[in-house]
C-alpha positions as CSV (number, residue, x, y, z in Angstrom):
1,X,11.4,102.5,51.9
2,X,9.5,99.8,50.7
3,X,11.2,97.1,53.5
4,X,9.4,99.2,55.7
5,X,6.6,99.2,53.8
6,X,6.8,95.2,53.7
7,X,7.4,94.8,57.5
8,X,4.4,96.7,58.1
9,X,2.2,94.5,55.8
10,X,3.1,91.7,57.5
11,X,2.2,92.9,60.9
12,X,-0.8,94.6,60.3
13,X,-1.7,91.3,58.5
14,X,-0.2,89.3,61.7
15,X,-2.4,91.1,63.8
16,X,-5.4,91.3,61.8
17,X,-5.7,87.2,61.5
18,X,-5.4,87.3,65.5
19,X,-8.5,89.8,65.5
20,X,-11.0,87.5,63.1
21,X,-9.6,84.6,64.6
22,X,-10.7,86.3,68.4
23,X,-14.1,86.9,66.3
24,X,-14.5,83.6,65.4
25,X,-13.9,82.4,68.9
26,X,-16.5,84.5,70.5
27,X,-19.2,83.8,67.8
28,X,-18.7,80.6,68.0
29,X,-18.9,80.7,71.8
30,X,-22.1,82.8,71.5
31,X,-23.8,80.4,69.6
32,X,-23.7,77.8,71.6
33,X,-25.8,79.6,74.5
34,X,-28.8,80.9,71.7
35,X,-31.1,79.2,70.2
36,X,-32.1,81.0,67.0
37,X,-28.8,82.5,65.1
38,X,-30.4,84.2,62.2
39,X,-32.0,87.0,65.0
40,X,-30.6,90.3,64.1
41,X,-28.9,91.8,67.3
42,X,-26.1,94.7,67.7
43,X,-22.8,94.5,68.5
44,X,-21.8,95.5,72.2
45,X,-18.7,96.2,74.1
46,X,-15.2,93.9,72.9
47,X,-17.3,92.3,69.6
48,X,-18.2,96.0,68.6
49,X,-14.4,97.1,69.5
50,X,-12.8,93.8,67.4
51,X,-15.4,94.7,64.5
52,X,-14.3,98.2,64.2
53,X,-10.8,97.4,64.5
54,X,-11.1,94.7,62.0
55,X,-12.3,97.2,59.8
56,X,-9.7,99.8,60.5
57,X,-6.9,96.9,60.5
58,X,-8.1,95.8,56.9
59,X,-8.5,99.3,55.5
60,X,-4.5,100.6,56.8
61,X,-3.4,97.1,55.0
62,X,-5.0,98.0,51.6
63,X,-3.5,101.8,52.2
64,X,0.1,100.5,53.0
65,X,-0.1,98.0,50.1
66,X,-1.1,100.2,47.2
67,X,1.5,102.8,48.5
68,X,3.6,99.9,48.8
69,X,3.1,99.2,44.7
70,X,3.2,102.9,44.6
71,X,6.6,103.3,45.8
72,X,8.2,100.4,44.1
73,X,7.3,101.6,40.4
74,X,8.8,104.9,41.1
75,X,12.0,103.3,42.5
């Protein structure tokens, strides 16, 4: 039970460096067309989708890793 618990840490994590790494992209893309970054503005359409699911992503990963610990101490 815990291999499978293991395998899916390290895909979640896997895919969770590819989503802030595809966040870093696009901001850094962004700012190149504006002129004044420190102007609030909202997140809309694939930034909003990658933010949520980098939040999601990052939440299932602490989830699987305490039940993870969980698991192994009562093995």
């Amino acid at each position: 039970m815990v291999t499978y618990f293991n395998i899916a840490e390290i895909i979640i994590s896997i895919v969770l460096i590819l989503v802030l790494l595809l966040q870093t992209r696009g901001a850094g893309f962004d700012g190149t067309f504006s002129s004044d970054s420190s102007v609030f503005r909202t997140r809309r359409g694939i930034e909003k989708t990658l933010f949520q699911l980098t939040i999601a992503l990052a939440v299932v990963f602490v989830v699987i890793s305490v039940l993870s610990v969980v698991v192994a101490r009562a093995s």
